[in-house]
Structure formats: structure tokens, C-alpha cells
C-alpha positions as CSV (number, residue, x, y, z in Angstrom):
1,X,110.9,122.4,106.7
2,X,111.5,119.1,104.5
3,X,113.5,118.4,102.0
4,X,113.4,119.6,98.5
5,X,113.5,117.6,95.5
6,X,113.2,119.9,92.2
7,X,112.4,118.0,88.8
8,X,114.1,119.7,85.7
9,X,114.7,119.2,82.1
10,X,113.5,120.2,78.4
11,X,110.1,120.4,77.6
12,X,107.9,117.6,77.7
13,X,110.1,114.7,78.5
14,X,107.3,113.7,81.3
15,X,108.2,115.9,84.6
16,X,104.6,116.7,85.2
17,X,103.8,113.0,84.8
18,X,106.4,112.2,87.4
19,X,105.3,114.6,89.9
20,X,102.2,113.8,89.8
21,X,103.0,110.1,90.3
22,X,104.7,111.0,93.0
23,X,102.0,113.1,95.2
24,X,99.1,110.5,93.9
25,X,97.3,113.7,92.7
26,X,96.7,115.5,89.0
27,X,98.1,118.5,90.3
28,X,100.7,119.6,87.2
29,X,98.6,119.8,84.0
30,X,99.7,117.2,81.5
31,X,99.6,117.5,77.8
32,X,101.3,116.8,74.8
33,X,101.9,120.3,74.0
34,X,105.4,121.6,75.2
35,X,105.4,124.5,77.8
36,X,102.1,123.7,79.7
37,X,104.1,123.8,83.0
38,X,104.8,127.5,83.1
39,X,105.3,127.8,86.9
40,X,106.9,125.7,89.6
41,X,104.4,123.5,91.1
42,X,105.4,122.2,94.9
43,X,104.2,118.6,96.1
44,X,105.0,116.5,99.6
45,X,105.3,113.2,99.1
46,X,107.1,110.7,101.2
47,X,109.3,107.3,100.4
48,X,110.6,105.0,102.8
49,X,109.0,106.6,105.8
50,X,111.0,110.0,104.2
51,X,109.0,113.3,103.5
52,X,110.2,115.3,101.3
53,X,108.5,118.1,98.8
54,X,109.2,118.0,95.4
55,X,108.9,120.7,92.8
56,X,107.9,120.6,88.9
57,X,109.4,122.8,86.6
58,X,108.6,124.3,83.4
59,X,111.0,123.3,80.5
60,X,114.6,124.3,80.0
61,X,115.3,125.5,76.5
62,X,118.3,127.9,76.6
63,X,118.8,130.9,74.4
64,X,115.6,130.8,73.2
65,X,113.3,134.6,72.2
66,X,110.2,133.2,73.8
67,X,108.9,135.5,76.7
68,X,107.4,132.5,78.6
69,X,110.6,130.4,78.2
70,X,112.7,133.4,79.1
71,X,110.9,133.5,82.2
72,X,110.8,129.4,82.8
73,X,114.7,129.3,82.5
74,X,114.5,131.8,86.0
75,X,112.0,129.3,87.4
76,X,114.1,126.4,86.6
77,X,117.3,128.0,87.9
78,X,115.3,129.6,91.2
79,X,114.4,125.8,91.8
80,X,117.6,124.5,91.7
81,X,118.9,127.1,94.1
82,X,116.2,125.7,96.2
83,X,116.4,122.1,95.8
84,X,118.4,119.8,98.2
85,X,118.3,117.2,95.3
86,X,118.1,117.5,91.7
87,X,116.2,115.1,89.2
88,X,117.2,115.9,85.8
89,X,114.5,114.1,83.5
90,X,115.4,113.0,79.6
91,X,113.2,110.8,77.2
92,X,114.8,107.8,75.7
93,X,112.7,108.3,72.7
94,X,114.4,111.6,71.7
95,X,118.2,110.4,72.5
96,X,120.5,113.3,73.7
97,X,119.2,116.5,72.6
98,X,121.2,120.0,72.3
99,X,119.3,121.3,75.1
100,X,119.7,118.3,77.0
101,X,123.3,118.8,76.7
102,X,122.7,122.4,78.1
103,X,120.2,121.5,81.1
104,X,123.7,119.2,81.7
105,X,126.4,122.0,81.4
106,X,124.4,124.0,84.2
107,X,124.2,121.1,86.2
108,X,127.7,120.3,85.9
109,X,128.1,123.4,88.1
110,X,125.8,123.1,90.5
111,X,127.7,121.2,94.1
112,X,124.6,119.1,95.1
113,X,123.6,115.8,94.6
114,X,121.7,115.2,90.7
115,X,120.1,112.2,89.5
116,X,119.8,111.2,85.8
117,X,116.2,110.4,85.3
118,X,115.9,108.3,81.7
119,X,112.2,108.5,81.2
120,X,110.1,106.1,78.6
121,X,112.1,103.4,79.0
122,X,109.4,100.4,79.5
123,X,110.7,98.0,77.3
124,X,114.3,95.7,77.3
125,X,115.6,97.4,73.8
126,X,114.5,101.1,75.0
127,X,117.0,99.9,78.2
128,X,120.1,99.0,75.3
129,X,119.2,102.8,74.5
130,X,119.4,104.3,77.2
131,X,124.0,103.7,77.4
132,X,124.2,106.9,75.0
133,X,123.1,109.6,78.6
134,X,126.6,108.3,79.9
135,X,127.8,111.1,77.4
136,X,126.0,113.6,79.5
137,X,128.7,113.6,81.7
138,X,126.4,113.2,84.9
139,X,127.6,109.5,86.1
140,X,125.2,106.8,86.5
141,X,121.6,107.2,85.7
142,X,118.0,105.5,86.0
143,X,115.7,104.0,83.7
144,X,112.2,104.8,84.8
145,X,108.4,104.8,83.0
146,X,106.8,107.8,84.5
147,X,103.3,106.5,83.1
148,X,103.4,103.1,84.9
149,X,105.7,103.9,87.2
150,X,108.4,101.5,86.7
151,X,111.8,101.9,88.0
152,X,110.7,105.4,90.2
153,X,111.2,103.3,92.9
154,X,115.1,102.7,92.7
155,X,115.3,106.3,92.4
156,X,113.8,107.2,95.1
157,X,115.7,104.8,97.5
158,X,118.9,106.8,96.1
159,X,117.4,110.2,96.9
160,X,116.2,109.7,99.8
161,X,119.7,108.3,101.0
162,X,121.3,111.7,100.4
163,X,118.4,113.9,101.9
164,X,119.1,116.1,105.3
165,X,116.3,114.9,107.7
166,X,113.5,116.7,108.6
167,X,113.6,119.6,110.9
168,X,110.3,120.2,111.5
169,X,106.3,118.9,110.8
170,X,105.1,121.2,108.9
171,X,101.4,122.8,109.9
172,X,97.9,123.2,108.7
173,X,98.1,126.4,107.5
174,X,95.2,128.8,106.8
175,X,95.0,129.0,102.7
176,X,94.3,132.3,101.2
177,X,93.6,131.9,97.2
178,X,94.6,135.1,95.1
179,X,91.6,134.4,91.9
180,X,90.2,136.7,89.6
181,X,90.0,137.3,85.7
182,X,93.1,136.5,83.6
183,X,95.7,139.5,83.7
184,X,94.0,140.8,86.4
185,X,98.1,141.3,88.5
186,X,97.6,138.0,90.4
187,X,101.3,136.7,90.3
188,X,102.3,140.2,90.4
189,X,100.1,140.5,93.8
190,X,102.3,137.3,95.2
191,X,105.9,137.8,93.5
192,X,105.2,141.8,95.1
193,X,104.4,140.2,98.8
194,X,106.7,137.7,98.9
195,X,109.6,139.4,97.4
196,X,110.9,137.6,94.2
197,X,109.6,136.7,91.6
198,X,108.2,132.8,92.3
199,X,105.8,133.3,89.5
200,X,106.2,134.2,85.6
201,X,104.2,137.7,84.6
202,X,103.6,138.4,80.9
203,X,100.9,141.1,79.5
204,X,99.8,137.6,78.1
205,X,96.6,137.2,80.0
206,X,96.4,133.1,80.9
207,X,100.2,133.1,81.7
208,X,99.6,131.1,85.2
209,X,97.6,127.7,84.3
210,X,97.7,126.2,87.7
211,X,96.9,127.0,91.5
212,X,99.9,127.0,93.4
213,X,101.1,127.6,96.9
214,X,103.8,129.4,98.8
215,X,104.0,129.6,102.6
216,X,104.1,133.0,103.4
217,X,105.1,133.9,107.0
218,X,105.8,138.0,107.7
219,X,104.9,140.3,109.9
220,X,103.7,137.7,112.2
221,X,101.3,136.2,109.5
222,X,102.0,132.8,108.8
223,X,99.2,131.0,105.9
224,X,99.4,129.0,102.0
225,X,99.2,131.8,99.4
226,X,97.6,129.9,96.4
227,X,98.4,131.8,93.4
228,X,95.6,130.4,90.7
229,X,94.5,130.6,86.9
230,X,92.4,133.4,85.4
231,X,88.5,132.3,85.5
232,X,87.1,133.2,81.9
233,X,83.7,132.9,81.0
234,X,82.9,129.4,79.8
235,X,82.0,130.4,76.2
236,X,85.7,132.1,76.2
237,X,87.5,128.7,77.5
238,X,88.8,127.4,74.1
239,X,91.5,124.8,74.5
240,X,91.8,122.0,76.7
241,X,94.8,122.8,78.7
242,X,92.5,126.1,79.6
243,X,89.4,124.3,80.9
244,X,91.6,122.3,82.9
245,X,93.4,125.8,84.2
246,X,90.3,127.1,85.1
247,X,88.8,123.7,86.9
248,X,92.2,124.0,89.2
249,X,91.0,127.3,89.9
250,X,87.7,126.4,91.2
251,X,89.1,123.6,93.3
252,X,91.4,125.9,94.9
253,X,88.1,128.2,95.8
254,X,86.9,124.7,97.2
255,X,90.0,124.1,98.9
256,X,90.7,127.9,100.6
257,X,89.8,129.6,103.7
258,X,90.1,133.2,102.2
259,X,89.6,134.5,98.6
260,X,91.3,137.3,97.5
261,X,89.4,138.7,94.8
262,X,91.6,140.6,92.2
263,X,90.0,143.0,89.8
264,X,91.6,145.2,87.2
265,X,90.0,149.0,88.1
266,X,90.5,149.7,84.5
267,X,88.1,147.4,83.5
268,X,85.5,147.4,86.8
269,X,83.4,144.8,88.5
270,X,82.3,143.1,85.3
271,X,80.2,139.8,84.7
272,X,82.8,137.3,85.1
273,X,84.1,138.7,88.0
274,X,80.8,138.9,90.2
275,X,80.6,135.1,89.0
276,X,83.8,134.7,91.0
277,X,82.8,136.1,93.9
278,X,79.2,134.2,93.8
279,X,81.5,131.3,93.6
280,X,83.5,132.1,96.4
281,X,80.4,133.4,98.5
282,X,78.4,129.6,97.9
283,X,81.3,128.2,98.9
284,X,81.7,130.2,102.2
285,X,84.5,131.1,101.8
286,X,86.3,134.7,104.0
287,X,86.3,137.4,101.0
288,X,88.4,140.7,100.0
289,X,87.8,142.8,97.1
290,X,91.2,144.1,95.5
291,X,90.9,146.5,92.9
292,X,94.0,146.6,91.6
293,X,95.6,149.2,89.2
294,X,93.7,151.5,90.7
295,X,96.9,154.2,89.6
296,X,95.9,153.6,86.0
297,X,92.6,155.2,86.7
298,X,92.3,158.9,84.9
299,X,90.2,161.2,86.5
300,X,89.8,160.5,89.8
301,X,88.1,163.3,91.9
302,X,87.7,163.2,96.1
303,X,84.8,160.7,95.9
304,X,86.0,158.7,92.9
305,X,86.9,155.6,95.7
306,X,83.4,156.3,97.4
307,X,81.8,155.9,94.0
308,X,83.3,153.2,92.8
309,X,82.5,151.1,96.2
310,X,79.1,151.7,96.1
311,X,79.1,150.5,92.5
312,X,80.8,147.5,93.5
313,X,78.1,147.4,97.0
314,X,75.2,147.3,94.5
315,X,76.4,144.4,92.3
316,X,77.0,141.9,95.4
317,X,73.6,143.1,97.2
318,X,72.5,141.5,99.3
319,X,76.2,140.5,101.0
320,X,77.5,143.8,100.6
321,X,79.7,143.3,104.5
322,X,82.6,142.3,102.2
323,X,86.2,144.7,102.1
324,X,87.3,146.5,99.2
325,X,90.7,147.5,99.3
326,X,92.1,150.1,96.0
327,X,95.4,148.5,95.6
328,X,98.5,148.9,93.0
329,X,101.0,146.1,93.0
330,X,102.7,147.8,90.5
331,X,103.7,150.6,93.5
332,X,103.2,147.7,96.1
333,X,100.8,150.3,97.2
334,X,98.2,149.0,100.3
335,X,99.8,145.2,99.5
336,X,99.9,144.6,102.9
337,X,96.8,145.8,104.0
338,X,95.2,143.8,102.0
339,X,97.5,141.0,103.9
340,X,96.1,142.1,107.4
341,X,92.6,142.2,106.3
342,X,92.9,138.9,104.8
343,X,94.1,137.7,108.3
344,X,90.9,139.4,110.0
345,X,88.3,138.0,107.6
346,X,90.0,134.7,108.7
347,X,89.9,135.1,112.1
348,X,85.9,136.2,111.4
349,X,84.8,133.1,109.8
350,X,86.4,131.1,112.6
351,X,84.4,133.6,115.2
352,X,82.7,131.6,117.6
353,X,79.8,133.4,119.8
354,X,78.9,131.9,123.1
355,X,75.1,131.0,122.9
356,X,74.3,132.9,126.1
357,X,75.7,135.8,124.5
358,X,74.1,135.0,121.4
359,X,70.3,135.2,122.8
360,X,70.9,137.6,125.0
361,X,71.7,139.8,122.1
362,X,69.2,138.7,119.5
363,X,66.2,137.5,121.6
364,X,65.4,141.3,122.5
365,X,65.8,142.7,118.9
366,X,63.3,139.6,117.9
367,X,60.4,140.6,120.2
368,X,60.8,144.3,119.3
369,X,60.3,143.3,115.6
370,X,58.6,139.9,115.6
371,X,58.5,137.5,112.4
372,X,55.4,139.1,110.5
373,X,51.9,136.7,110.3
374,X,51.2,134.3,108.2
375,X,47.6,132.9,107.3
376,X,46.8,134.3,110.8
377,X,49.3,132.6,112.6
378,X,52.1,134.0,114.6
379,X,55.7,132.8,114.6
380,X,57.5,133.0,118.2
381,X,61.3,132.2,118.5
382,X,62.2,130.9,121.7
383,X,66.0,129.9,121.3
384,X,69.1,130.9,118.7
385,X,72.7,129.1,118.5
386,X,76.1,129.2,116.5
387,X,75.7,125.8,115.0
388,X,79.2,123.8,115.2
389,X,80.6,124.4,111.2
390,X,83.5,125.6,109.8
391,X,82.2,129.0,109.0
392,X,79.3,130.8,110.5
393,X,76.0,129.6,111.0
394,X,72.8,129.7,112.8
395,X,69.9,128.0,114.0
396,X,66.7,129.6,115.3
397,X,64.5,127.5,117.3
398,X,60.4,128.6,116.7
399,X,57.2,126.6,116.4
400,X,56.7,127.5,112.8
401,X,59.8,127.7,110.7
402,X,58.0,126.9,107.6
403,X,56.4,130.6,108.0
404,X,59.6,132.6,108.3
405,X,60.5,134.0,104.7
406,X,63.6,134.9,103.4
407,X,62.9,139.3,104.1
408,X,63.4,138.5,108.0
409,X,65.9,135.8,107.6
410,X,67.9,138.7,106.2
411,X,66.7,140.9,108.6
412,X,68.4,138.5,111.3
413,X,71.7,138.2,109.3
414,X,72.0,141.7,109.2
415,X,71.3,142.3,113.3
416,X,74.2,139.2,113.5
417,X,76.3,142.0,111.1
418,X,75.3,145.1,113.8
419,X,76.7,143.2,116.7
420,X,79.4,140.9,115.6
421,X,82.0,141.0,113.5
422,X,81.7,139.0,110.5
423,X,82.9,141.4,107.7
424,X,83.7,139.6,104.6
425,X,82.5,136.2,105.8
426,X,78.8,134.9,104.1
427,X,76.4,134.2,107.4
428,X,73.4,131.1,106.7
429,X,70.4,131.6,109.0
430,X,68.3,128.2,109.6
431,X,64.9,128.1,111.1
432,X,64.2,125.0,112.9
433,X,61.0,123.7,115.0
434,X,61.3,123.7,118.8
């Protein structure tokens, strides 16, 4: 593991601009309203030949009847108890604050090493202003400009002076993305596998505005849980700050191996969620199907689960090789199933199937049921192969491609289902000329 470096402070005094100065990547949403960083975002970035991660916090305001700042003072204070090294951030504009002073009397407590961060000081006069954070009681501090990035790096040469090396390279995990509506139990999913609570839960749907990852290694599983935003439909996505949300979302579709799609069985596989999974499912990506809150449902009879599957079955026709699991998080019921078939969905869409095997399998069921005619003329495949990709796909060699129609193409994906397993993983079938 590297070192950890955790940013903290009031809100919006620039700590989102910071971190994502330092990983070279928008990653924290940045806007001028306070409170947009709900969560704690983690970053690696590296100074001096040092590499170290860094975490973003939401804002510090003590005392305060809020439900979302109630829940950001735990994040703040679960990232200190992380953090090898602490930057507490101010803004010269604003002077010393009362909650400045109280981010300062919990430091004051804490035994490891914190650097006083004066932020939006990019002028000489702003420098003069910055003499009044001595009263802070925190020692000496720096002057940086999170925007241009003037004076970060004299604080990083201090910090990475007092950081404990490295003990290992981290790996390229396996990334499993939780998605799904807003309020769907998606935190609740992560905070219920991994044991605390990493990320704030509200009944206010929209309460997690970024993807974010935790390594997750139990029971011999070890991948990036990425924790992301509710999709809405576009028509719903009002504010700014939400259309970014729900763009971080779809990149972290892009970016994962395996989506686990969340759905609230109080509310059923509705429009938005089927565009989800059509997301995930062009992006060829590894799929479950959660349906969460499934102990909410009234009335459920023997064949209630059978039911609701082939509800579900219909909607995503014609991929309908996909797992549904009927989870609760709230009773941590089937959490870790869901976990294991995760891991096998992954292991499917990294399947690789010797091509000897491969014809000698689909060759016969070819001949028994040949390509049908077309304009008198009669296509013959000679030759199939597991082309080379990241996920699977095939190549069937014939001398008239252009005549095989998209009936037998499924025909073939579904004889590919029969005989290997590629359960939850989307399967493209290419016809080429021999």
C-alpha cells in the first residue's frame, strides 16, 4: 500500500481543485456551490519520484443540522484516521473562519504530521494576508494557488519528506462498477460489503455525485469497487453539478470490467434502468442484475422470484444469459453472492477457447443446420476462431458473409451459450470471407 495524504477543510476553500491538480485528472467535481464533494474521492499521484494517494474530502462545518454535513464530518474524520499526512486547506480570501478554527481544534489532537494549506494566495498583498493563519495554532504554513498551481510544489517536497515508503506496487485490479437509478441502495450495497460506512446514505436520492473506488479484498476476492452516481433520464438532469454526476457515471461504465446493476424491486425494471444495462451491454461489459429491496416486496407467493425474472428476461431479449440475483442490503441478505457471481462473470469475459476446440464444437452444429439461401446461393462456413479482444468475440470464416443475416448470427451466439460458459458477458459474432 502507498502512502495517504487526506485533504480537509470547510467547504469550498478549493480541495477539489487541489486534488485534481494533483492526479492531472477532473475527477472531484468542482463548483462554486459549497458541499459538491459529498464523499471521499481517492487519487495516486507521485512527487519526487514518491507515490502516494491522496484523498478529497467533503467540507467540515461542525455542529451543523444538515443530514449531508452530518454525514461529511464522519468522512472527514474516517479520512484522517486514514491518512499518513494531513493537508488542512483555508482560503486567504475569507481570513480565519469559526469553522476554520474548529477543523484546527480537531487537528490539534490528532499525533501526525498536518500541513497548513493557504489557498488563493496568487498575488504579493494576498501573501501580507496570509500572517493572520499563525493564530490557528498549527505552526508554519504554505501559500499556494490551487488554480495555477503556484506554490503546491514546496508543499509537496515537505510532505513527501515525512511519508513512510512504499511497501508495495499496487496491481491492476479487476473493476466492478455498482450503477443503477438514484436511491437505488448503491452505497448501501458497498458500505454493507466492505464493512463501514466509506460512503454517505440519505433517503435523498442523488446523495453520491461521483464514481469512486475502494479495493476490496475478502474471501479470496481481490478487485476496485467503484461506487458511482444515480443515471436519471436526461430530461430529469436539471443542474449542472448533476449532468456532470451522471457523465462520471458513464465513464466509470467505460472504465469497468463488471457492472453491477442495482434496481429497486419496489419500483421494477423500468425505462431508465434497461437504458443502463443497454449501456453497459454496448460497452461489453460482465453484467449482474441486483434487485435489491426485494424484503419490501408485499405479496410474494412461491413463484413471485420466477415471475419477476422472466419479466426482467423479456425486457433485455435478446441477451437474456445475464444473472439476477434478489438481494436486500438492508439484511445484507445474498450480498456476497452477488460478490461471487461478480467474480465468475469476470472470469467469463476473460474465457478464452482454444480454436481446435472451438470448431470442433461448432463446425458439426453448422452443417446440421446450415446458414439458409439467399438469391439461390448457399453460404458454407469452413473455419470459426476466438478473435484476440478483451471480451468475447468471434470470427466465422465463409465465402459469402454478406448473406448471413442477423436470425443465424444469433442462432450461433446462442450454440456459443449451449457449450461455453459466458453467462452475463455480451458475445459479437463476425462473418468474414475465406
Amino acid at each position: 500500500m502507498s502512502a495517504i495524504v487526506a485533504v480537509v477543510g470547510r467547504p469550498n476553500v478549493g480541495k477539489s481543485t487541489f486534488f485534481n491538480r494533483l492526479i492531472q485528472r477532473r475527477e472531484a467535481i468542482v463548483d462554486a456551490v459549497s458541499g459538491v464533494t459529498r464523499d471521499r474521492h481517492y487519487g495516486k499521484t507521485d512527487w519526487n519520484g514518491k507515490e502516494f494517494s491522496i484523498i478529497d474530502t467533503g467540507g467540515y462545518v461542525v455542529g451543523s443540522d444538515d443530514v449531508f454535513e452530518k454525514e461529511i464530518d464522519k468522512q472527514v474524520e474516517l479520512a484522517i484516521d486514514e491518512a499518513d499526512a494531513i493537508v488542512f486547506m483555508v482560503d486567504v480570501e475569507t481570513g480565519v473562519t469559526g469553522m476554520d478554527e474548529d477543523v484546527a481544534k480537531l487537528l490539534r489532537r490528532v499525533n501526525k504530521p498536518v500541513f497548513l494549506a493557504i489557498n488563493k494566495v496568487d498575488n504579493a498583498m494576498r501573501e501580507d494576508d496570509a500572517v493572520e493563519f499563525y493564530s490557528l495554532g498549527l505552526g508554519e504554513y504554505y501559500t499556494l494557488s490551487s488554480v495555477n498551481g503556484s506554490g503546491t510544489g514546496e508543499l509537496l517536497d515537505a510532505i513527501v519528506k515525512v511519508l513512510p515508503e512504499t511497501i508495495e506496487e499496487e496491481s491492476d485490479l479487476p473493476r466492478f462498477a455498482v450503477v443503477g437509478r438514484p436511491n437505488a441502495g448503491k452505497s448501501s450495497f458497498i458500505n454493507a460489503l466492505i464493512g463501514e460506512d466509506r460512503y454517505i446514505v440519505t433517503d435523498v436520492a442523488g446523495t453520491t455525485r461521483d464514481s469512486i473506488d475502494t479495493k476490496y479484498n475478502r474471501f479470496g476476492f481481490e478487485f476496485n469497487l467503484v461506487d458511482t452516481a444515480g443515471i436519471r433520464r436526461k430530461a430529469k438532469v436539471k443542474e449542472d453539478l448533476e449532468f456532470y454526476s451522471v457523465m462520471r457515471s458513464v465513464r466509470a461504465i467505460e472504465h469497468a470490467d463488471v457492472c453491477l446493476l442495482l434496481l429497486d424491486a419496489t419500483r421494477g425494471f423500468d425505462g431508465q434502468v434497461e437504458n443502463i444495462f443497454w449501456l453497459a451491454a454496448r460497452n461489453n461489459k460482465g453484467i449482474v442484475i441486483l434487485v435489491n429491496k426485494w424484503d419490501l416486496v408485499e405479496d410474494k407467493e412461491t413463484n413471485t422470484i420466477k415471475q419477476y425474472t422472466q419479466k426482467i428476461k423479456k425486457v433485455i431479449e435478446p441477451f437474456t444469459d445475464v444473472p439476477i440475483l434478489f438481494i436486500s442490503v438492508l439484511t445484507k441478505q445474498r450480498i456476497f453472492k452477488a460478490i461471487e457471481t461478480a467474480v465468475e462473470v469476470y472470469n467469463n469475459r476473460n474465457r478464452k477457447i482454444i480454436t481446435r476446440k472451438f470448431n470442433e464444437v461448432m463446425l458439426p452444429l453448422i452443417e446440421n443446420y446450415p446458414p439458409p439461401a439467399y438469391k439461390g446461393k448457399y453460404v458454407k462456413i469452413k473455419f470459426c476462431t476466438q478473435l484476440p479482444t478483451p471480451y468475447p468475440q468471434f470470427a466465422f470464416f465463409c465465402n459469402l458473409p454478406q448473406y448471413v443475416k442477423e436470425p443465424y448470427k444469433r442462432y450461433l451466439e446462442n450454440k456459443i451459450r449451449e457449450n461455453f460458459d459466458f453467462s452475463g458477458v455480451p458475445i459479437t459474432v463476425f462473418m468474414r470471407k475465406k
